[in-house]
C-alpha positions as a printed NumPy array, in Angstrom:
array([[-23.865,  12.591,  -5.269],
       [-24.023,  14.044,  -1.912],
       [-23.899,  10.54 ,  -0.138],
       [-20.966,   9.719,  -2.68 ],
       [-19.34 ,  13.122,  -0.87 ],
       [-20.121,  12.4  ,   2.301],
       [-18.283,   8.986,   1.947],
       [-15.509,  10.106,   0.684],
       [-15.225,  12.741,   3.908],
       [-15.5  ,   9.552,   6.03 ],
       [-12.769,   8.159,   4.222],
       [-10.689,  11.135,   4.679],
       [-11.439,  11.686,   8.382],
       [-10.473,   7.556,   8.773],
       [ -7.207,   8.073,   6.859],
       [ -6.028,  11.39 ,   8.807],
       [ -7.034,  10.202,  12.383],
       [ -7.71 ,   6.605,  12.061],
       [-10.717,   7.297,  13.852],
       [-14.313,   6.074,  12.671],
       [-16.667,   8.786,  12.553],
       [-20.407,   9.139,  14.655],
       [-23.839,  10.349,  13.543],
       [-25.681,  12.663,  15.629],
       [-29.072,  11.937,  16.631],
       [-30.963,  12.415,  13.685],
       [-28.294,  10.095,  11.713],
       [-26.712,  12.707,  10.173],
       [-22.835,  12.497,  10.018],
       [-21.03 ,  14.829,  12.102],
       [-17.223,  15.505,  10.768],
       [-15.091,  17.12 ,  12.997],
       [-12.766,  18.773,  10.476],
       [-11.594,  21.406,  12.661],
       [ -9.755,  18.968,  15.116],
       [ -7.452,  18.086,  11.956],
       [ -4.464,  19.018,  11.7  ],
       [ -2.477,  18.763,   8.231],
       [ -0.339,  15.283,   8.342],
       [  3.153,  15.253,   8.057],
       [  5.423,  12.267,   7.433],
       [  4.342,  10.353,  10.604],
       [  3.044,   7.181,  11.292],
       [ -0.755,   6.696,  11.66 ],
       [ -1.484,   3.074,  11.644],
       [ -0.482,   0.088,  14.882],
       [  2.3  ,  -2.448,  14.358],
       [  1.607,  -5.571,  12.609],
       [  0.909,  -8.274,  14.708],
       [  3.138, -11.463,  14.934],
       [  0.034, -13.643,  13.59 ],
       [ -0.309, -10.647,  10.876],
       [  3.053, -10.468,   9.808],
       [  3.168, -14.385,   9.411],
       [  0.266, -14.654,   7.268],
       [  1.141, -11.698,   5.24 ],
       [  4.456, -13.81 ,   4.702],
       [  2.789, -16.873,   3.267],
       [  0.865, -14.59 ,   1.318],
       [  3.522, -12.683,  -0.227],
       [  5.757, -15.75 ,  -1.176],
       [  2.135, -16.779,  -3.257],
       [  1.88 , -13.57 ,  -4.592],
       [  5.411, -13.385,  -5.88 ],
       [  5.144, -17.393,  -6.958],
       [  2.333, -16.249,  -9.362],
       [  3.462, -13.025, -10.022],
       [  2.091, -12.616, -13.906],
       [ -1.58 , -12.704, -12.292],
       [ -3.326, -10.024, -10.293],
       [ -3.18 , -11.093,  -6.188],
       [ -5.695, -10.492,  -3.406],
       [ -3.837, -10.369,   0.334],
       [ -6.612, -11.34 ,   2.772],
       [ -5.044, -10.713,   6.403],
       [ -7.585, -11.006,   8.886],
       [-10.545, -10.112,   6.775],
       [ -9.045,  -6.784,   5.349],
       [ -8.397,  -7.644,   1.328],
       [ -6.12 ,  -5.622,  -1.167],
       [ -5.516,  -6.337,  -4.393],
       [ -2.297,  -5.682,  -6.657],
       [ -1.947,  -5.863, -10.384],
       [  0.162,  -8.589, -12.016],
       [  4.106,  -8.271, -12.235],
       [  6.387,  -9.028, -15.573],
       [  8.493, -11.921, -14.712],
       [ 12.158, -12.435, -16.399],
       [ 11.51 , -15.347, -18.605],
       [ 15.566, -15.943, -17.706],
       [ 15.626, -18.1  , -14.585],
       [ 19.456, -17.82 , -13.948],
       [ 18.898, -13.685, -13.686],
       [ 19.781, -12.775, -10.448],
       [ 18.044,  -9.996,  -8.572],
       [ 19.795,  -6.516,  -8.769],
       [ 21.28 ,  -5.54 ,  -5.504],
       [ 19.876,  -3.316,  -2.907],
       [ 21.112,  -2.056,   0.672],
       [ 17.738,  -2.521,   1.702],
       [ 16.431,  -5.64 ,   0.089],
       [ 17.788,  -9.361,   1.034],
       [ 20.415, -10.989,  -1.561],
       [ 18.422, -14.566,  -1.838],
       [ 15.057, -13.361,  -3.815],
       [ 14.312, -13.814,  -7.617],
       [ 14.584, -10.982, -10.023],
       [ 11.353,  -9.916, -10.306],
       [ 10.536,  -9.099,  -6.26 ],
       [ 12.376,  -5.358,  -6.116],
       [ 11.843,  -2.55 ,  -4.548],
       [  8.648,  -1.185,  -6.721],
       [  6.678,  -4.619,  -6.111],
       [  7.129,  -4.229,  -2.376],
       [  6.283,  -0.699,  -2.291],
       [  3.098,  -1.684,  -4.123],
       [  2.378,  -4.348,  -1.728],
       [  2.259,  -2.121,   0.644],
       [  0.981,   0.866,  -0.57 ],
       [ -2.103,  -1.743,  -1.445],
       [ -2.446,  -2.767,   2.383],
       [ -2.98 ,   0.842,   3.406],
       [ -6.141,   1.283,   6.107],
       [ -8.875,   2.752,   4.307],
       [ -6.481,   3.01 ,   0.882],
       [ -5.02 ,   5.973,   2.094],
       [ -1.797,   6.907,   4.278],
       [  1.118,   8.893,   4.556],
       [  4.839,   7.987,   3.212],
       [  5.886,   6.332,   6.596],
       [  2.466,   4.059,   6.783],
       [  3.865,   2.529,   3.384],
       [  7.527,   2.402,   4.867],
       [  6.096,   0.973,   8.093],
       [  4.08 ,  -1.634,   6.29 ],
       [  6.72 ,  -2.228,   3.75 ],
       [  8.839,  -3.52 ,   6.72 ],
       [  6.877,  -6.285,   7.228],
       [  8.036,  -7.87 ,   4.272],
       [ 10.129, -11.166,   4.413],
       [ 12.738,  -9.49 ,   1.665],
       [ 13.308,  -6.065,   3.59 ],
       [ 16.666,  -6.837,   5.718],
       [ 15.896,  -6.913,   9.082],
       [ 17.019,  -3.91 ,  10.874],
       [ 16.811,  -1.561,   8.143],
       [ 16.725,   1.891,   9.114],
       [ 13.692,   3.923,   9.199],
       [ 15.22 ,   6.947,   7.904],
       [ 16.748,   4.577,   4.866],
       [ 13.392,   2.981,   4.117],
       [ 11.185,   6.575,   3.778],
       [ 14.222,   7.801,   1.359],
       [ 13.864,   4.797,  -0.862],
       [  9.954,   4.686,  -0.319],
       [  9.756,   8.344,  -1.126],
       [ 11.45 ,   7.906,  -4.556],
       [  9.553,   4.874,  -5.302],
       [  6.243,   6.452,  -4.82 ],
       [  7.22 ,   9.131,  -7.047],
       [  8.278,   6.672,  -9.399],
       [  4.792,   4.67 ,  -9.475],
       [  2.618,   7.812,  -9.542],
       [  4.836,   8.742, -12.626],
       [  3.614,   4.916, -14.083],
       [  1.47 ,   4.25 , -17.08 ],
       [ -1.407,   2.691, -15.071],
       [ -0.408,   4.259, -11.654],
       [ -1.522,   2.755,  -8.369],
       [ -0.775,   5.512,  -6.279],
       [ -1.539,   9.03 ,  -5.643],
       [ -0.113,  11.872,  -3.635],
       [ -2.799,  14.545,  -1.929],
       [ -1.001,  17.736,  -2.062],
       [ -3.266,  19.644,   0.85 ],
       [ -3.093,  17.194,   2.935],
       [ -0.097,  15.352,   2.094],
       [ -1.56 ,  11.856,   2.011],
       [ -0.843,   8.67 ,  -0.71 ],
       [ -4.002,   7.175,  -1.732],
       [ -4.146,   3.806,  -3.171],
       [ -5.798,   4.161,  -6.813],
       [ -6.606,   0.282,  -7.408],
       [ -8.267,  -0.191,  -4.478],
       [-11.154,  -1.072,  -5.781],
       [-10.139,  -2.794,  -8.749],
       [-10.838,  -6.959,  -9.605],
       [ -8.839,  -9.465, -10.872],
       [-10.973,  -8.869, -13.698],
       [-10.314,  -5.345, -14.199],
       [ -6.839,  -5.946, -14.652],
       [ -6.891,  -8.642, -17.016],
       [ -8.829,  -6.914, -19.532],
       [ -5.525,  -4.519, -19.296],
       [ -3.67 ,  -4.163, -22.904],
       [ -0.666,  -5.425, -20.824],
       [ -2.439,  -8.089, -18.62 ]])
């Protein structure tokens, strides 16, 4: 129990600062709590890279080829996993429109799925609102040049929206005002022995 505590405080510390914690010298772990500060709606985590951003492309045209199945991303080593996505069984349906999403993309890739996708790519499993919007950007069917101050609005309600969700995948730490990523540690597995797998 107490080494399932003091991981989670790792985890935490990671997530707020994005800073890996030390031992002392006797090994034990030495959390400077004190130095943080509650988050607010900032940024925590780098820019993609170009190499990053490509492969997470590729990966997300799979994921959204094979949508009914659960999908691992694997960029650079660092794995999430997302559950599996109802497809129209209509191929003519056209994708509802959004200010923020590109025209060309089937019906099924909307603003929940890519919110989820990103939510799932989240350092550590945990962030705040504008780590998901900054991560969400990435995405090949986010119109380039979208505003930042658009994207959090539309993340915010979307969050909301998935916490609110059957099975959620998300959610929101109220003291320190953090989203944590639920299915982290979920297999494919897991989610096909879902009633709605």
């Amino acid at each position: 129990m107490h080494y399932q505590l003091e991981s989670l405080e790792q985890l935490f510390y990671f997530a707020v600062t994005r800073k890996k914690v030390n031992c002392d010298e006797k090994g034990r772990v030495q959390i400077p709590f004190h130095l943080i500060k509650q988050q607010k709606c900032r940024v925590t985590i780098p820019n993609s890279t170009e190499e990053q951003v490509e492969l997470f492309h590729t990966q997300e045209k799979e994921r959204f080829e094979h949508c009914e199945r659960p999908y691992v991303f694997n960029i650079q080593g660092m794995k999430s996993i997302v559950a599996p996505l109802k497809k129209s069984s209509n191929p003519l349906l056209r994708a509802r429109e959004h200010n923020l999403l590109v025209e060309s993309r089937p019906s099924h890739i909307n603003l929940l799925s890519l919110i989820r996708n990103a939510a799932s790519r989240l350092p550590g499993g945990v962030g705040t609102r504008a780590d998901v919007a900054h991560l969400m950007k990435d995405s090949q069917f986010v119109k380039p040049g979208s505003s930042d101050h658009k994207l959090n609005q539309a993340v915010s309600g979307a969050l909301d929206r998935l916490q609110a969700s059957p099975d959620p995948p998300v959610r929101y730490d109220q003291d320190q005002k953090l989203w944590i990523y639920l299915h982290r540690l979920r297999t494919e597995e897991d989610f096909l022995k879902l009633p709605d797998a």
